[in-house]
Structures are given as C-alpha cells and as structure tokens.
C-alpha positions as CSV (number, residue, x, y, z in Angstrom):
1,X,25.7,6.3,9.5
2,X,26.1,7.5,6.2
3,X,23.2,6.2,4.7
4,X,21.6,8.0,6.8
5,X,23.1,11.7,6.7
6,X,22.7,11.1,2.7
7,X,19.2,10.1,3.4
8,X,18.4,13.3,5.8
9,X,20.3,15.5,3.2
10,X,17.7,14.3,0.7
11,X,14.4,15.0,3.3
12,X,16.0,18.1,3.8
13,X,16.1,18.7,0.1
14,X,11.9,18.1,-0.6
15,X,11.0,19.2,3.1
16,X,9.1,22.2,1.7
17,X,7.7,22.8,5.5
18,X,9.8,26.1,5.6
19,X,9.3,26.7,1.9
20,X,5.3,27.4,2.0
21,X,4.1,23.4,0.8
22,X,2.1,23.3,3.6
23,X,0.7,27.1,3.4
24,X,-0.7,26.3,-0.4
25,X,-4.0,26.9,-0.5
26,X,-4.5,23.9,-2.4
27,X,-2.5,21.5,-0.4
28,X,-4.5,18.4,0.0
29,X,-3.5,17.1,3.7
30,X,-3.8,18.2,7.3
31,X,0.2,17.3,8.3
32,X,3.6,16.8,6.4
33,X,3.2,14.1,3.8
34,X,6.5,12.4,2.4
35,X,5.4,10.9,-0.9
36,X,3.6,14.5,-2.2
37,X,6.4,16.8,-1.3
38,X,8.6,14.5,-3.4
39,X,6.3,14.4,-6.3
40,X,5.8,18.6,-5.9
41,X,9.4,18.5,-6.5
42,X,9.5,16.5,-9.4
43,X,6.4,18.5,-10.9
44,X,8.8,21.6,-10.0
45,X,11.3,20.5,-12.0
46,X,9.3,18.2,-14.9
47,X,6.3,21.2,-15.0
48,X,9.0,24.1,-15.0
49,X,10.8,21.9,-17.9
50,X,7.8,21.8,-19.9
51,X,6.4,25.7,-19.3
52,X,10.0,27.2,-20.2
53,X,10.0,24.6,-23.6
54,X,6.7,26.3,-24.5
55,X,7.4,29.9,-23.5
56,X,10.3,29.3,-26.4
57,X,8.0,28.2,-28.3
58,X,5.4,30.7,-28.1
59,X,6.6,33.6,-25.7
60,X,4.5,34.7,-22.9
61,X,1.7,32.2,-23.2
62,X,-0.6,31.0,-20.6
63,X,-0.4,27.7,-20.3
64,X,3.4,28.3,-19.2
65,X,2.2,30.3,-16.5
66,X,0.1,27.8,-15.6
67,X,1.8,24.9,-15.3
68,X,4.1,26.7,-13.4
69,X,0.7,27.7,-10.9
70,X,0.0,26.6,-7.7
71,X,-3.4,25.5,-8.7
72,X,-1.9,22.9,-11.3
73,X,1.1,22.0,-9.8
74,X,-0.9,20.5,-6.7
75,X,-3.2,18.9,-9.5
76,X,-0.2,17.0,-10.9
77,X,1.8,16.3,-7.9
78,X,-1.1,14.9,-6.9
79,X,-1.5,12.7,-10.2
80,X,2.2,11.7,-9.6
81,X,1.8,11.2,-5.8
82,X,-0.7,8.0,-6.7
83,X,1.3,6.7,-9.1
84,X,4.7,6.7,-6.5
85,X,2.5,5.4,-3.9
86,X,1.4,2.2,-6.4
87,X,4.8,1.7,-7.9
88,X,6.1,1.5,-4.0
89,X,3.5,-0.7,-3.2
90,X,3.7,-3.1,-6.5
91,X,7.3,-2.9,-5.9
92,X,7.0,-4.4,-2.0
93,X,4.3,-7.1,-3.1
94,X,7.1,-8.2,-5.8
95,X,9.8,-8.6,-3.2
96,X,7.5,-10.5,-1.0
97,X,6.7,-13.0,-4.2
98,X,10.7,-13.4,-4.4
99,X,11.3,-13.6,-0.7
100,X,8.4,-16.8,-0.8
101,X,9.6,-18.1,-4.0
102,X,13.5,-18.2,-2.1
103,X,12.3,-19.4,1.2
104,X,10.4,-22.3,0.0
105,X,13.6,-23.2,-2.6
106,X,15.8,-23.6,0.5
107,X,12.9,-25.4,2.7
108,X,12.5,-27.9,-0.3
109,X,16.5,-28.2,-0.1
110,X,17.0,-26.1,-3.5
111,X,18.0,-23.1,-4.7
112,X,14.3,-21.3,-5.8
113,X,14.8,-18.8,-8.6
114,X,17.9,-18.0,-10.1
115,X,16.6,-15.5,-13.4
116,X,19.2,-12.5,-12.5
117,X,19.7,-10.1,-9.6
118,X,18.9,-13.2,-7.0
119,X,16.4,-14.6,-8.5
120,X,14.4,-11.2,-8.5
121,X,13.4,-11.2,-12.7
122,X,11.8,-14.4,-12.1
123,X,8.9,-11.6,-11.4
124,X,9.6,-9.9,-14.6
125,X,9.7,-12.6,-16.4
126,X,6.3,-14.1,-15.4
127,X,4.8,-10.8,-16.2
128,X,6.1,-10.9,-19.6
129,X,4.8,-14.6,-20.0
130,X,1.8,-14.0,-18.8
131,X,0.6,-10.9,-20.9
132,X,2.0,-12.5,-24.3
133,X,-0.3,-15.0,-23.5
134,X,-4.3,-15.3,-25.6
135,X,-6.8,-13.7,-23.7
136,X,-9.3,-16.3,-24.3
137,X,-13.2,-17.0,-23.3
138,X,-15.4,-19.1,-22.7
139,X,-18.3,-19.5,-24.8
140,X,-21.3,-19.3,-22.2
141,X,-20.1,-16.9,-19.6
142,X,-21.9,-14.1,-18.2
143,X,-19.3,-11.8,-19.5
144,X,-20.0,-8.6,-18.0
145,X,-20.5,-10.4,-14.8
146,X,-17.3,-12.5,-15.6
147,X,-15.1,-9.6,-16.5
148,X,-16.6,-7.0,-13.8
149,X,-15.7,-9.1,-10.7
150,X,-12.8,-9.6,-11.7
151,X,-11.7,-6.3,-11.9
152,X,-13.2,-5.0,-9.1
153,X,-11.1,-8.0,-6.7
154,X,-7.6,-6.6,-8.5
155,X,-8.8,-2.6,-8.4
156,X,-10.2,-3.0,-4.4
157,X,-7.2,-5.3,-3.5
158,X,-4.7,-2.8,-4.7
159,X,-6.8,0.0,-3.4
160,X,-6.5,-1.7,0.2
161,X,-2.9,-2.1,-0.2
162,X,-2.1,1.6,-1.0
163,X,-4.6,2.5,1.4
164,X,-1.8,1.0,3.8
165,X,0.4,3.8,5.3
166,X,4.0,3.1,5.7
167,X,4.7,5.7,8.7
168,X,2.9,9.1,10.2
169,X,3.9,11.1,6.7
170,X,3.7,8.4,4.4
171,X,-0.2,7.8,3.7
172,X,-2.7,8.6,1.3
173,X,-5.6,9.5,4.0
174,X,-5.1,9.9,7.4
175,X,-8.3,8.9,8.7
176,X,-10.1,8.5,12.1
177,X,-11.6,4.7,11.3
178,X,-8.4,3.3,9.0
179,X,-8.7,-0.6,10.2
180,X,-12.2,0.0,10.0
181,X,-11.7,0.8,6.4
182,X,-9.0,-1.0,5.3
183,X,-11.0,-4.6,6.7
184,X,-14.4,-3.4,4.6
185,X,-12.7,-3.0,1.6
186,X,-10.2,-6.7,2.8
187,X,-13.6,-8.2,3.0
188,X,-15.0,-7.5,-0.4
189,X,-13.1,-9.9,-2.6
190,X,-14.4,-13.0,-1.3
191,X,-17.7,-12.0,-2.0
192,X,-16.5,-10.9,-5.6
193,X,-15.0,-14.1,-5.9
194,X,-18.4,-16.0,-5.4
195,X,-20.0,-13.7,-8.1
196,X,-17.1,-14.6,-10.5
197,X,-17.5,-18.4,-9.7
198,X,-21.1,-18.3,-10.6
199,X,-20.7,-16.2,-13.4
200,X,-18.1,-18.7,-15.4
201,X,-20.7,-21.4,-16.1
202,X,-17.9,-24.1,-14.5
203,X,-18.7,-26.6,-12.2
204,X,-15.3,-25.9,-10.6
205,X,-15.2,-22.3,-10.4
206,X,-18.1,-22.2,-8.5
207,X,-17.2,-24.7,-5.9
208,X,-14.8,-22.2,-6.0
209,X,-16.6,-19.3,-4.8
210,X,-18.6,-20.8,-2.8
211,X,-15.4,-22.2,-0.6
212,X,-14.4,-18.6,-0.7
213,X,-17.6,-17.5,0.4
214,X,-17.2,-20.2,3.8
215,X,-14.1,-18.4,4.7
216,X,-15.0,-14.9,4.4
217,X,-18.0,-16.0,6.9
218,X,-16.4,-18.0,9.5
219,X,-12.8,-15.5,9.6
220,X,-14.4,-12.3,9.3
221,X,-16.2,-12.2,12.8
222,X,-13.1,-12.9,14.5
223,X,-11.1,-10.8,12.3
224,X,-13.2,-7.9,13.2
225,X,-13.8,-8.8,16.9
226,X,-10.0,-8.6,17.4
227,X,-10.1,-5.1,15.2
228,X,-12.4,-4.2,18.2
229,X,-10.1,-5.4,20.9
230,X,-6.5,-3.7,19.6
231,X,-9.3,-0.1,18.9
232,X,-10.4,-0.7,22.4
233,X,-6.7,-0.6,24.0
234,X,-5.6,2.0,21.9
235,X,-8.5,4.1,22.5
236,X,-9.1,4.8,18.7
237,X,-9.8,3.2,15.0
238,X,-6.8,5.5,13.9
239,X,-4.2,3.6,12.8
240,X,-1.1,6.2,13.5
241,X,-3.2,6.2,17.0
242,X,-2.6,2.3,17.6
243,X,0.8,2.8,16.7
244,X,1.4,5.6,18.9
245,X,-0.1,4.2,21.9
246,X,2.0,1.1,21.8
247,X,5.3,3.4,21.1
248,X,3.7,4.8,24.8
249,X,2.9,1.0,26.1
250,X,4.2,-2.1,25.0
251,X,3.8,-3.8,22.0
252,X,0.5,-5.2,21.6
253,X,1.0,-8.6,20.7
254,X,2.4,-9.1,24.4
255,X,-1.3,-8.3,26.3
256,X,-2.8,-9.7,23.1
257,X,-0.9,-13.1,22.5
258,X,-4.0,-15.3,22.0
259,X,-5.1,-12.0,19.4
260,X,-2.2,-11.7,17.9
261,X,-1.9,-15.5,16.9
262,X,-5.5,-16.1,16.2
263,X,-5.2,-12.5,13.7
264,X,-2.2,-14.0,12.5
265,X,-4.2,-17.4,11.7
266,X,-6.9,-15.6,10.4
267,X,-5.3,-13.1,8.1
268,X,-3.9,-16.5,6.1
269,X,-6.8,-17.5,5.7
270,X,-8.5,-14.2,4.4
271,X,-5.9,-14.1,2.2
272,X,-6.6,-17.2,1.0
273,X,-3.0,-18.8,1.6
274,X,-1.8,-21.9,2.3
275,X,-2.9,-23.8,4.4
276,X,-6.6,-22.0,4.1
277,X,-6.5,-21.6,0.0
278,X,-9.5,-23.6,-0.7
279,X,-11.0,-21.8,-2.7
280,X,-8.1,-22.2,-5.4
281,X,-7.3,-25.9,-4.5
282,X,-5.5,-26.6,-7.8
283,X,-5.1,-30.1,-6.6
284,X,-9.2,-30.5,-6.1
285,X,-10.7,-27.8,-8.3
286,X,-8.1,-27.6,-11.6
287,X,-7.7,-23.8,-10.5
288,X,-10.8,-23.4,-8.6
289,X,-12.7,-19.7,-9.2
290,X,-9.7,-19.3,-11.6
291,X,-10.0,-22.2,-13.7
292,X,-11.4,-19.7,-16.3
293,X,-9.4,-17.1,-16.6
294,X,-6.2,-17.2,-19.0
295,X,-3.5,-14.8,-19.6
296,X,-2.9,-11.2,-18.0
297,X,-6.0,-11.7,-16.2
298,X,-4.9,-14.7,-14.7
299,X,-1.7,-12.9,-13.7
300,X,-3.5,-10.0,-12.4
301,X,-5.6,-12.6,-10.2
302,X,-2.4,-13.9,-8.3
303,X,-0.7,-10.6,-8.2
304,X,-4.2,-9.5,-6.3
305,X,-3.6,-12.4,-4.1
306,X,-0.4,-10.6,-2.8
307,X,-1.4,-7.6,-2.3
308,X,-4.1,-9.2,-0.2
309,X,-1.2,-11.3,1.9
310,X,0.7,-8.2,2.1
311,X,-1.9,-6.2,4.0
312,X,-2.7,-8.9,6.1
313,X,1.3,-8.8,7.2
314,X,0.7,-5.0,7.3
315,X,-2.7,-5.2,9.8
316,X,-0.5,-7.6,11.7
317,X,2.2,-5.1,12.4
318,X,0.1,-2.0,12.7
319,X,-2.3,-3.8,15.2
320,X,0.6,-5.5,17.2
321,X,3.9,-5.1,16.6
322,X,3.9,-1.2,17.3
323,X,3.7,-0.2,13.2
324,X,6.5,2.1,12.2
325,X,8.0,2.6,15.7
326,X,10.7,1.0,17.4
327,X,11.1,0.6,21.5
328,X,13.3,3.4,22.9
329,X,13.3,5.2,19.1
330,X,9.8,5.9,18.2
331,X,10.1,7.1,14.9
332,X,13.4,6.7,14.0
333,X,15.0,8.2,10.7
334,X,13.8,6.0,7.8
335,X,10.3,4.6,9.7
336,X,9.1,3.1,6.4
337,X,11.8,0.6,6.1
338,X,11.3,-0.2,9.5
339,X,7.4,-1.3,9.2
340,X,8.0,-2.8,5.6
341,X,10.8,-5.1,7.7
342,X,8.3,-5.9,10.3
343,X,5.1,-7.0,7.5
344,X,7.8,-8.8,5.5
345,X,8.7,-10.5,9.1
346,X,5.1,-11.7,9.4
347,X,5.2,-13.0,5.7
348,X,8.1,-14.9,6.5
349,X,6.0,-16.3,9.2
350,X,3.0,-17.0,6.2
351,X,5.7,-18.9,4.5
352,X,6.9,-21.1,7.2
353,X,2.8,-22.0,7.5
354,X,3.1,-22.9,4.0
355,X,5.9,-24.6,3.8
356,X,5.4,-26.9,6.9
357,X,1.1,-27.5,6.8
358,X,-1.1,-29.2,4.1
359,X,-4.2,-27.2,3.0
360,X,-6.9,-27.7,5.5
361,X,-10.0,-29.3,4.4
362,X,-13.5,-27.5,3.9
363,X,-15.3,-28.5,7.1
364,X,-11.9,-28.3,9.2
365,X,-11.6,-24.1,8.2
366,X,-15.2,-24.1,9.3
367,X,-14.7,-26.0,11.9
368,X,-11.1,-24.3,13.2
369,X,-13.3,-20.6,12.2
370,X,-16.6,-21.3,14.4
371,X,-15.0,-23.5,17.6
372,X,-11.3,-22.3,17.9
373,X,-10.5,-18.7,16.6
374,X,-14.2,-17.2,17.6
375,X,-13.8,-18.5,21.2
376,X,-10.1,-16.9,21.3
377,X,-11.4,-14.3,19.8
378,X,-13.6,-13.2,22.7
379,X,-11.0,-14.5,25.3
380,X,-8.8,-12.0,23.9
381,X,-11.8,-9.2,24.5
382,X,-12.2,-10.2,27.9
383,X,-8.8,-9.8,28.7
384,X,-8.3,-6.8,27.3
385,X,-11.3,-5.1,29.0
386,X,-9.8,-6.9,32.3
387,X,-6.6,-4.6,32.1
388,X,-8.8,-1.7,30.9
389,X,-11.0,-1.9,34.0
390,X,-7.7,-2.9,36.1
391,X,-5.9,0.5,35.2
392,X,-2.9,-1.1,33.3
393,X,-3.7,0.5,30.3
C-alpha cells in the first residue's frame, strides 16, 4: 500500500495534465505519455540548471532564454525521452538474460551465476569482457556488406523492442497498425542474417543464413495469419485496442488456445531459440552466421537475440493474455509492471522449452512450420470467425 501512495505521489508530481504539458504547442502526442512528462521534468530542472549557470555567466543572453523555451525544451525532452525508453528496455532484456541464466542453473541442479546482486553483474561483466576484446576481420569479407547487416539486425531489433509499449501512456507511437508494424520490422533480421552469412566468405556462416532464411519462411505465414485472427476479434491492428477489448471480454488465449500455443511455438522459433536456433547451431556450424564476428559485435549479436525473445514474450501478452490489464482492475496503478510480469511469464515458459527439448533438426522446423503450425493456424481463423458470425464476440 505504500508503494503505491509513494508511487502516485510521484505521478502526481510529473503529471503536467493540469500544468499545460499537453496544451504545448509542440507537444509531440495525441494523449498523456508517461516516459515524456518525466523527461520534461528532468529538462525543467537539468535545462533551468544550465540557462541560470549561463545568465551568471553572461547576463541576459539568449540562449538562457532559450533553453528555458517551450520550443527547446520539447526538443530535448524529447532527446531524453528515447534514451529512458532504451535504457528501460536494455534494462528488461538484461533481467530476462539473468532470469534464463538462473532458471537453467537450478534445472541443471546448480546454482547459475553468482557475480553480485544474485547473480545480476554476470551481465556486466560479460559486457566488459566482451568489448576489451580485438575487433578482428577476416581477410576476404565483403565488409561493407559484412559490417552493414549487422548493424542494421541490432539497430531494427532494438527499434522493435522500444517500439513495444508497456501500457496506454507508456509508448513511443501510438499507432493504428502496431502488430502490423512491430511483425515487419520482427521479420527483417532473418533476411539480414542471410545477407551477413553470404557476405563472410565462410562455409559455415552461410549454412547459417540460409537456415535462418528456412525459418523466417515456414513461421512467418503462421505468425502473421494468427496476427490476422487476434486483429479480427478485437476489431483493430491497434495494440491498446486488442488489449482493451479483452479487459471488455476475456482473455484471448482462452477462444484462441490452438493460437496462442502455436504463436507461442512460433515466436521461439522467430527468435531463433532453443529448440528452433538452427541457424546458430554451435554444435553443427562452430557459431553458425556468427562464426565471424569477434568482440563487441559478437556481444551486440546476442544481446539483439534478446531483445528479439523479449518481444516475442511481449506479442504474446499483448495478443493474448490481455496486455497491461488485469481481470476486474483494468489498468490498475503501476500497469507497466504488470505487462513486463506477464512477457517475463512467457519467457519463463521459453526457458522451460529450452531446458527440457533438444534443437530440432532442419527438415523437422520445416516440417513442424508447413504440416503442423500452418494447419492450426487456419483452425484458429475458423474458429474465430465461428464466434464472430455466432455473436459471442
């Protein structure tokens, strides 16, 4: 209970709904967003710092005045706004790599990491290994190709994931086709992937891609079929839409059991985890479409890989298991702990898959992609449009 006065007391505080936030003529959304009042409030505070250190400086100058000026204030509150909503994002993706890590030390009957606070610097500590490493290359790369692909899967994975909102005023667009969106820009890094395999000159690497290219084929159809299906019962691509409308319902995973299984199923597998991560394979491949990179971009690469996993846990929750809402609540007081609970939920589910299957072979995932999860797939539209001709929804 207190927890929760303290944290009203501090909405109350950055709330600038009263204050004229919203009647800015530069203010950049349509409805109340979290994350930028609380960066317009820091920029009132850091901006007002910096203009009154200047004015003593130089007295009655402009730039005080306008730092201190609705125009620029937006502008950096704006700048601050996208780096809060990365650093809650990275931050998220590095608890789920320490619940995994944690969860698969007590499977395996040990402890998992133990590097301070939990185990939780484990993270930090890879980081730090990782960049102190030599940032090597090969000899006979394509290296544009070989360094441009490999940016682009780390800048449009953690694009997707901050593209992910966390309730109705946490988001960085609120916009009409959101799964739509967030699946396009999901979709790209397998394709990236293949261009990176070819462009390494390794035998390995672009077995690699090419795997990567099988899954994005065989999972993406039913993936977006099923997109279809939970759009079709909510009546709209909106994500704060499909969240709504099962706060109004039920929960969607309980007319859409076969979808919400074979999305579960196929989000691992677009994510490329175990027991669908052939297109790594370490065991086969050396590293697979990784083999050849080394250091921070290597560690870039497998942070990607969980931001990836953690908006497939995120699609999961917003499509069926009613988002940011909570039956008989709605809302609620803190909603974004309650959805970040749910998709770490469904990651704990990822992990149990991992910890209990071995990786699937090639021709199974094509197999399992084409004759299983497409025919569910469409099972779970004609159900659907049963109870949407039948009334029930």
């Amino acid at each position: 209970m207190d927890l929760v006065v303290e944290y009203n007391s501090l909405l109350n505080f950055i709330n600038f709904g009263e204050l004229g936030l919203m009647d800015n003529a530069y203010y950049p959304f349509d409805t109340y967003n979290l994350p930028y009042a609380i960066c317009y409030r820091l920029w009132e505070v850091l901006g007002g710092t910096i203009a009154w250190l200047l004015n003593l400086l130089f007295p009655d100058n402009g730039v005080s005045r306008w730092l201190i000026g609705e125009g620029a204030s937006t502008l950096f509150a704006l700048i601050l706004f996208m780096l809060v909503m990365f650093i809650v994002v990275f931050v998220c993706t590095l608890i789920s790599l320490w619940m995994e890590r944690k969860c698969l030390g007590r499977m395996m009957d040990r402890r998992g990491t133990m590097v301070g606070m939990k185990g939780f610097l484990q993270c930090v500590a890879d980081g730090l290994k990782t960049f102190m490493k030599e940032n090597t290359l090969p000899g006979k790369i394509d290296r544009m190709t070989y360094m441009w692909t490999v940016s682009l899967v780390i800048g449009v994975s953690v694009l997707v994931a901050c593209m992910v909102p966390l309730s109705a005023r946490w988001y960085v667009v609120d916009y009409d086709t959101g799964l739509l969106i967030i699946m396009a820009f999901f979709a790209l890094a397998p394709f990236f992937i293949l261009v990176s395999g070819w462009a390494q000159n390794n035998k390995y690497a672009l077995i690699g891609g090419m795997r990567a290219a099988e899954l994005m084929i065989s999972y993406e159809v039913p993936m977006l079929i099923m997109i279809a299906t939970t759009a079709l019962l909510a009546g709209s691509f909106n994500i704060g839409d499909i969240v709504y409308a099962q706060n109004d319902t039920v929960w969607f995973f309980i007319p859409q059991i076969i979808g919400f299984i074979t999305f579960f199923f196929c989000a691992t597998a677009e994510s490329e985890r175990l027991p669908f991560d052939i297109a790594e394979a370490e065991a086969e491949l050396v590293e697979g479409w990784q083999t050849e990179y080394a250091g921070m971009k290597w560690g870039l690469i497998m942070l990607a890989d969980y931001f990836r996993g953690y908006v497939a846990c995120a699609m999961v929750t917003i499509m069926y298991l009613g988002g940011w809402t909570l039956p008989f609540i709605g809302d609620g007081p803190i909603p974004e702990i309650v959805f970040l609970l749910k998709t770490w939920f469904v990651f704990f589910l990822m992990i149990l898959i991992r910890a209990a299957l071995a990786r699937v072979r090639p021709d199974q995932i094509l197999n399992i992609g084409w004759k299983v999860f497409m025919p569910l797939s469409v099972i779970n539209l004609a159900v659907v449009l049963l109870l949407k001709v039948g009334g029930v929804f």
